[in-house]
C-alpha positions in Angstrom: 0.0 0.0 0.0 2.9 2.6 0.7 5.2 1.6 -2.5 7.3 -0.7 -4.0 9.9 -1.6 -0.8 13.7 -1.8 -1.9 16.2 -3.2 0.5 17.5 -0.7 2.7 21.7 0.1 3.7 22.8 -0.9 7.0 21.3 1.6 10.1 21.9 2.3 13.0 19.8 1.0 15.8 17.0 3.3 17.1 17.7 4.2 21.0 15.7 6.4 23.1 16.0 8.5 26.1 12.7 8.5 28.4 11.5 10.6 31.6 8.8 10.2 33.3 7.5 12.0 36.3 3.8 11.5 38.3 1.8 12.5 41.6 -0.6 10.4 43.3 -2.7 11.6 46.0 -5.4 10.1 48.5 -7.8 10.9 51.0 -11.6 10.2 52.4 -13.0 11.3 49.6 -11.0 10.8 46.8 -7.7 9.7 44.8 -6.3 10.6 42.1 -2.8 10.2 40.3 -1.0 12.4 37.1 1.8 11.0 35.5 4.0 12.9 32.4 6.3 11.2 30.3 8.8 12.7 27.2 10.5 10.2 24.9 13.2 11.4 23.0 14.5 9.4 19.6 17.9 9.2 17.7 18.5 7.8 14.4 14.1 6.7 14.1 13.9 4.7 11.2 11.0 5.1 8.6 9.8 4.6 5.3 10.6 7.3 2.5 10.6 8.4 -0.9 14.2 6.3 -3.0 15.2 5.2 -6.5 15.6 2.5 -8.1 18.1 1.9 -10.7 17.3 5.6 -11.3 13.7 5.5 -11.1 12.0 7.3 -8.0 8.7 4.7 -9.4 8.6 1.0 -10.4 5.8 -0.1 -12.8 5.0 -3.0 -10.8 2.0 -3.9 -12.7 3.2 -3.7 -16.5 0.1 -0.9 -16.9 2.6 1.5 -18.3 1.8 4.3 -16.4 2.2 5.4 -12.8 -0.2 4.4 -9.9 -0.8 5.7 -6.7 1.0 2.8 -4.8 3.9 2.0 -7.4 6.8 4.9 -5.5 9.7 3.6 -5.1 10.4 3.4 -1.0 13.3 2.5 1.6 13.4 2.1 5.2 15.8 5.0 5.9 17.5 7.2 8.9 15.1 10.1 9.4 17.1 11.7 12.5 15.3 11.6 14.9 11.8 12.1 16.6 9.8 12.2 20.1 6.5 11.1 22.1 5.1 13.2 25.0 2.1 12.8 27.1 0.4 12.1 30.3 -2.0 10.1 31.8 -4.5 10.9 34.3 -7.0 9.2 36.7 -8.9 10.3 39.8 -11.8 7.8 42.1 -14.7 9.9 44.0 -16.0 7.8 47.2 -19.2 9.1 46.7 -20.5 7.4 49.5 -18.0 9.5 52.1 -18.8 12.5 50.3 -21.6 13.2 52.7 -24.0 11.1 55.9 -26.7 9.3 54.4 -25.7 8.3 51.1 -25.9 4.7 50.3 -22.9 2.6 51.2 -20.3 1.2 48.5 -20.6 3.6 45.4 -17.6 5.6 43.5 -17.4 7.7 40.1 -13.9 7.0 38.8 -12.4 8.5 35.3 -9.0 8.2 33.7 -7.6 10.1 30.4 -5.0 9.6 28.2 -3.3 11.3 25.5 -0.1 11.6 23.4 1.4 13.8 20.5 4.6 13.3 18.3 6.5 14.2 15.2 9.8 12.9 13.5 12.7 15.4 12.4 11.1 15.9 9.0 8.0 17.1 10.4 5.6 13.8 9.6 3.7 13.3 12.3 5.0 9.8 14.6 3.0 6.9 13.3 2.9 5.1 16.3 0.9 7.4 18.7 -3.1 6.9 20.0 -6.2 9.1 20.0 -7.2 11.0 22.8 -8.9 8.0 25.3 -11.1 8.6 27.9 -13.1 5.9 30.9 -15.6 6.7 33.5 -17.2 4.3 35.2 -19.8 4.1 38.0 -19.2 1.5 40.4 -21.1 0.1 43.7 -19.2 -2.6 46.1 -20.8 -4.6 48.7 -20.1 -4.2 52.2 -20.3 -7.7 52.9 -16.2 -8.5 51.8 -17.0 -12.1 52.0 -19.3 -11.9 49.5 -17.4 -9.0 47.7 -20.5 -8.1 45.1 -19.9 -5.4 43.1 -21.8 -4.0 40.0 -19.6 -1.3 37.2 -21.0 0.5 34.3 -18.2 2.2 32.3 -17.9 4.0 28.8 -15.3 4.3 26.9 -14.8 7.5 25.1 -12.0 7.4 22.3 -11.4 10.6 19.8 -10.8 11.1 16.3 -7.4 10.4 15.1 -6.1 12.6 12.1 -2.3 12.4 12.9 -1.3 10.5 9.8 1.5 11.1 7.9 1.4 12.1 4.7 2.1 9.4 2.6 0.0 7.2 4.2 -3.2 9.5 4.3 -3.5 9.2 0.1 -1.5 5.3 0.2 -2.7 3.2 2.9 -6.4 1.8 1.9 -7.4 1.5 5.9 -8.8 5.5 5.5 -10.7 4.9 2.5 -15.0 4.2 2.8 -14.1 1.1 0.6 -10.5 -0.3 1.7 -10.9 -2.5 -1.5 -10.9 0.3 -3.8 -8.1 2.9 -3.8 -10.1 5.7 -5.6 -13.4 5.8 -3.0 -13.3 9.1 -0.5 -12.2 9.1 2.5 -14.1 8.4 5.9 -14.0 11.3 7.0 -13.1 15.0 5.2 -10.2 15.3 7.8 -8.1 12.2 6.6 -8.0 10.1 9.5 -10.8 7.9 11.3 -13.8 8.8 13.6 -14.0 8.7 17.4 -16.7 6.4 19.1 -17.7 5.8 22.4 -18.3 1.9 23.5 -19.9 0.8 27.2 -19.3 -2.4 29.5 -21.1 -3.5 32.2 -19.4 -6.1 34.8 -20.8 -7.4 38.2 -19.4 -10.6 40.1 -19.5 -11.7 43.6 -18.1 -14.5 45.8 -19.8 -17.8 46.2 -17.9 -19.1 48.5 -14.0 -19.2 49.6 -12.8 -20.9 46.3 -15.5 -20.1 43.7 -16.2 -16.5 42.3 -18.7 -15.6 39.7 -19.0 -12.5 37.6 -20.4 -11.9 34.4 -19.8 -9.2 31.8 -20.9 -7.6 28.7 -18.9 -5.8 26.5 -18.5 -3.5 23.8 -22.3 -2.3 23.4 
Protein backbone atom coordinates (compact mmCIF):
# COMPACT_ATOMS: atom_id res chain seq x y z
CA UNK A 1 0.00 0.00 0.00
CA UNK A 2 2.86 2.58 0.69
CA UNK A 3 5.18 1.61 -2.46
CA UNK A 4 7.33 -0.68 -4.04
CA UNK A 5 9.92 -1.56 -0.76
CA UNK A 6 13.72 -1.83 -1.91
CA UNK A 7 16.24 -3.23 0.45
CA UNK A 8 17.49 -0.67 2.66
CA UNK A 9 21.69 0.06 3.68
CA UNK A 10 22.79 -0.86 7.05
CA UNK A 11 21.30 1.56 10.06
CA UNK A 12 21.92 2.28 13.00
CA UNK A 13 19.83 1.05 15.84
CA UNK A 14 17.01 3.26 17.07
CA UNK A 15 17.66 4.18 20.96
CA UNK A 16 15.74 6.45 23.12
CA UNK A 17 15.98 8.50 26.11
CA UNK A 18 12.74 8.51 28.37
CA UNK A 19 11.50 10.60 31.59
CA UNK A 20 8.78 10.24 33.26
CA UNK A 21 7.47 11.99 36.33
CA UNK A 22 3.79 11.47 38.34
CA UNK A 23 1.84 12.55 41.59
CA UNK A 24 -0.61 10.37 43.29
CA UNK A 25 -2.74 11.61 46.05
CA UNK A 26 -5.39 10.14 48.45
CA UNK A 27 -7.78 10.93 51.01
CA UNK A 28 -11.55 10.17 52.43
CA UNK A 29 -13.03 11.26 49.64
CA UNK A 30 -11.02 10.84 46.75
CA UNK A 31 -7.75 9.74 44.82
CA UNK A 32 -6.31 10.63 42.15
CA UNK A 33 -2.83 10.19 40.34
CA UNK A 34 -1.04 12.36 37.05
CA UNK A 35 1.81 11.03 35.46
CA UNK A 36 4.04 12.89 32.38
CA UNK A 37 6.30 11.16 30.29
CA UNK A 38 8.79 12.72 27.20
CA UNK A 39 10.51 10.25 24.90
CA UNK A 40 13.25 11.38 22.99
CA UNK A 41 14.54 9.41 19.58
CA UNK A 42 17.95 9.16 17.71
CA UNK A 43 18.50 7.83 14.41
CA UNK A 44 14.06 6.75 14.12
CA UNK A 45 13.89 4.73 11.24
CA UNK A 46 10.98 5.12 8.64
CA UNK A 47 9.79 4.65 5.33
CA UNK A 48 10.59 7.27 2.52
CA UNK A 49 10.64 8.41 -0.88
CA UNK A 50 14.18 6.26 -2.97
CA UNK A 51 15.18 5.21 -6.48
CA UNK A 52 15.58 2.54 -8.07
CA UNK A 53 18.14 1.88 -10.74
CA UNK A 54 17.32 5.62 -11.25
CA UNK A 55 13.74 5.52 -11.08
CA UNK A 56 11.99 7.29 -8.01
CA UNK A 57 8.67 4.75 -9.43
CA UNK A 58 8.63 1.04 -10.40
CA UNK A 59 5.84 -0.14 -12.79
CA UNK A 60 4.99 -2.97 -10.79
CA UNK A 61 1.99 -3.93 -12.68
CA UNK A 62 3.22 -3.66 -16.50
CA UNK A 63 0.12 -0.92 -16.87
CA UNK A 64 2.60 1.48 -18.27
CA UNK A 65 1.84 4.30 -16.38
CA UNK A 66 2.20 5.42 -12.76
CA UNK A 67 -0.17 4.35 -9.89
CA UNK A 68 -0.79 5.66 -6.68
CA UNK A 69 1.04 2.79 -4.79
CA UNK A 70 3.87 1.96 -7.41
CA UNK A 71 6.79 4.91 -5.48
CA UNK A 72 9.69 3.64 -5.09
CA UNK A 73 10.40 3.44 -1.00
CA UNK A 74 13.27 2.55 1.58
CA UNK A 75 13.43 2.08 5.17
CA UNK A 76 15.79 5.01 5.94
CA UNK A 77 17.48 7.20 8.90
CA UNK A 78 15.07 10.07 9.37
CA UNK A 79 17.11 11.73 12.47
CA UNK A 80 15.32 11.58 14.88
CA UNK A 81 11.76 12.08 16.55
CA UNK A 82 9.81 12.17 20.12
CA UNK A 83 6.51 11.12 22.09
CA UNK A 84 5.07 13.24 24.98
CA UNK A 85 2.13 12.82 27.15
CA UNK A 86 0.37 12.12 30.31
CA UNK A 87 -2.00 10.06 31.81
CA UNK A 88 -4.49 10.87 34.25
CA UNK A 89 -7.04 9.21 36.70
CA UNK A 90 -8.92 10.30 39.80
CA UNK A 91 -11.85 7.82 42.12
CA UNK A 92 -14.72 9.93 43.97
CA UNK A 93 -16.02 7.82 47.18
CA UNK A 94 -19.22 9.15 46.66
CA UNK A 95 -20.52 7.41 49.52
CA UNK A 96 -18.01 9.45 52.09
CA UNK A 97 -18.79 12.55 50.30
CA UNK A 98 -21.59 13.21 52.70
CA UNK A 99 -23.96 11.13 55.89
CA UNK A 100 -26.67 9.31 54.35
CA UNK A 101 -25.71 8.34 51.12
CA UNK A 102 -25.90 4.68 50.28
CA UNK A 103 -22.87 2.56 51.19
CA UNK A 104 -20.33 1.21 48.52
CA UNK A 105 -20.64 3.62 45.40
CA UNK A 106 -17.60 5.62 43.51
CA UNK A 107 -17.38 7.69 40.10
CA UNK A 108 -13.87 7.03 38.77
CA UNK A 109 -12.41 8.51 35.28
CA UNK A 110 -8.96 8.24 33.74
CA UNK A 111 -7.59 10.10 30.39
CA UNK A 112 -5.02 9.62 28.20
CA UNK A 113 -3.27 11.29 25.51
CA UNK A 114 -0.07 11.57 23.40
CA UNK A 115 1.45 13.76 20.52
CA UNK A 116 4.61 13.29 18.29
CA UNK A 117 6.48 14.24 15.20
CA UNK A 118 9.77 12.87 13.51
CA UNK A 119 12.66 15.45 12.38
CA UNK A 120 11.13 15.94 9.04
CA UNK A 121 7.98 17.08 10.37
CA UNK A 122 5.59 13.81 9.64
CA UNK A 123 3.71 13.27 12.28
CA UNK A 124 5.02 9.85 14.61
CA UNK A 125 2.99 6.90 13.33
CA UNK A 126 2.87 5.07 16.32
CA UNK A 127 0.85 7.35 18.66
CA UNK A 128 -3.11 6.94 19.98
CA UNK A 129 -6.24 9.14 20.04
CA UNK A 130 -7.24 11.04 22.85
CA UNK A 131 -8.94 8.05 25.31
CA UNK A 132 -11.08 8.59 27.94
CA UNK A 133 -13.08 5.89 30.88
CA UNK A 134 -15.56 6.71 33.48
CA UNK A 135 -17.24 4.26 35.19
CA UNK A 136 -19.79 4.14 37.96
CA UNK A 137 -19.20 1.46 40.44
CA UNK A 138 -21.14 0.07 43.68
CA UNK A 139 -19.24 -2.57 46.06
CA UNK A 140 -20.84 -4.65 48.72
CA UNK A 141 -20.09 -4.20 52.16
CA UNK A 142 -20.33 -7.69 52.93
CA UNK A 143 -16.23 -8.48 51.83
CA UNK A 144 -16.96 -12.14 51.97
CA UNK A 145 -19.25 -11.94 49.48
CA UNK A 146 -17.35 -8.95 47.69
CA UNK A 147 -20.49 -8.14 45.13
CA UNK A 148 -19.88 -5.45 43.07
CA UNK A 149 -21.78 -4.01 40.03
CA UNK A 150 -19.61 -1.25 37.19
CA UNK A 151 -20.99 0.46 34.29
CA UNK A 152 -18.18 2.19 32.30
CA UNK A 153 -17.87 4.02 28.83
CA UNK A 154 -15.27 4.27 26.95
CA UNK A 155 -14.77 7.48 25.11
CA UNK A 156 -11.98 7.36 22.26
CA UNK A 157 -11.43 10.62 19.85
CA UNK A 158 -10.76 11.06 16.33
CA UNK A 159 -7.43 10.37 15.07
CA UNK A 160 -6.12 12.58 12.13
CA UNK A 161 -2.31 12.45 12.86
CA UNK A 162 -1.28 10.53 9.80
CA UNK A 163 1.51 11.11 7.85
CA UNK A 164 1.35 12.14 4.74
CA UNK A 165 2.12 9.43 2.58
CA UNK A 166 -0.05 7.20 4.24
CA UNK A 167 -3.18 9.52 4.25
CA UNK A 168 -3.49 9.17 0.05
CA UNK A 169 -1.48 5.31 0.17
CA UNK A 170 -2.71 3.25 2.92
CA UNK A 171 -6.38 1.80 1.94
CA UNK A 172 -7.37 1.53 5.86
CA UNK A 173 -8.82 5.51 5.47
CA UNK A 174 -10.72 4.95 2.48
CA UNK A 175 -14.96 4.23 2.83
CA UNK A 176 -14.09 1.14 0.57
CA UNK A 177 -10.52 -0.29 1.69
CA UNK A 178 -10.85 -2.51 -1.53
CA UNK A 179 -10.91 0.34 -3.77
CA UNK A 180 -8.07 2.92 -3.77
CA UNK A 181 -10.11 5.69 -5.59
CA UNK A 182 -13.38 5.76 -3.01
CA UNK A 183 -13.28 9.07 -0.55
CA UNK A 184 -12.19 9.07 2.47
CA UNK A 185 -14.11 8.40 5.87
CA UNK A 186 -14.03 11.34 6.97
CA UNK A 187 -13.14 15.01 5.24
CA UNK A 188 -10.15 15.34 7.77
CA UNK A 189 -8.09 12.15 6.55
CA UNK A 190 -8.01 10.12 9.53
CA UNK A 191 -10.77 7.91 11.25
CA UNK A 192 -13.76 8.76 13.61
CA UNK A 193 -14.05 8.73 17.43
CA UNK A 194 -16.65 6.39 19.14
CA UNK A 195 -17.74 5.83 22.42
CA UNK A 196 -18.28 1.93 23.49
CA UNK A 197 -19.93 0.82 27.16
CA UNK A 198 -19.30 -2.44 29.50
CA UNK A 199 -21.08 -3.54 32.19
CA UNK A 200 -19.44 -6.07 34.82
CA UNK A 201 -20.85 -7.37 38.21
CA UNK A 202 -19.43 -10.64 40.06
CA UNK A 203 -19.50 -11.71 43.56
CA UNK A 204 -18.13 -14.46 45.82
CA UNK A 205 -19.84 -17.78 46.24
CA UNK A 206 -17.88 -19.11 48.47
CA UNK A 207 -13.98 -19.17 49.60
CA UNK A 208 -12.84 -20.90 46.34
CA UNK A 209 -15.49 -20.08 43.66
CA UNK A 210 -16.18 -16.48 42.33
CA UNK A 211 -18.70 -15.58 39.66
CA UNK A 212 -19.01 -12.52 37.59
CA UNK A 213 -20.41 -11.86 34.36
CA UNK A 214 -19.81 -9.23 31.81
CA UNK A 215 -20.90 -7.64 28.68
CA UNK A 216 -18.91 -5.84 26.48
CA UNK A 217 -18.51 -3.48 23.76
CA UNK A 218 -22.31 -2.28 23.39
Amino acid sequence: GNGVLIPNQLLDPVTSDNFEAGVRTRNRTWSGELMGYYTDISDWQALRPDTYDGKDWYDFNGNGKRDDNEDVISQQAVEGAYVYGFELKSTLYLSEMAWGNPFGWSLWGSFAYNYGKVSDGEYFRHTMPARGLIGLRWDDDDRDRAGYVELIAEIVGKYDRIPTDRQEKDLAYRRDPQDGSSPHLRSYKGVPGYTVWYFYTGMNLCENAKVTIGVENF
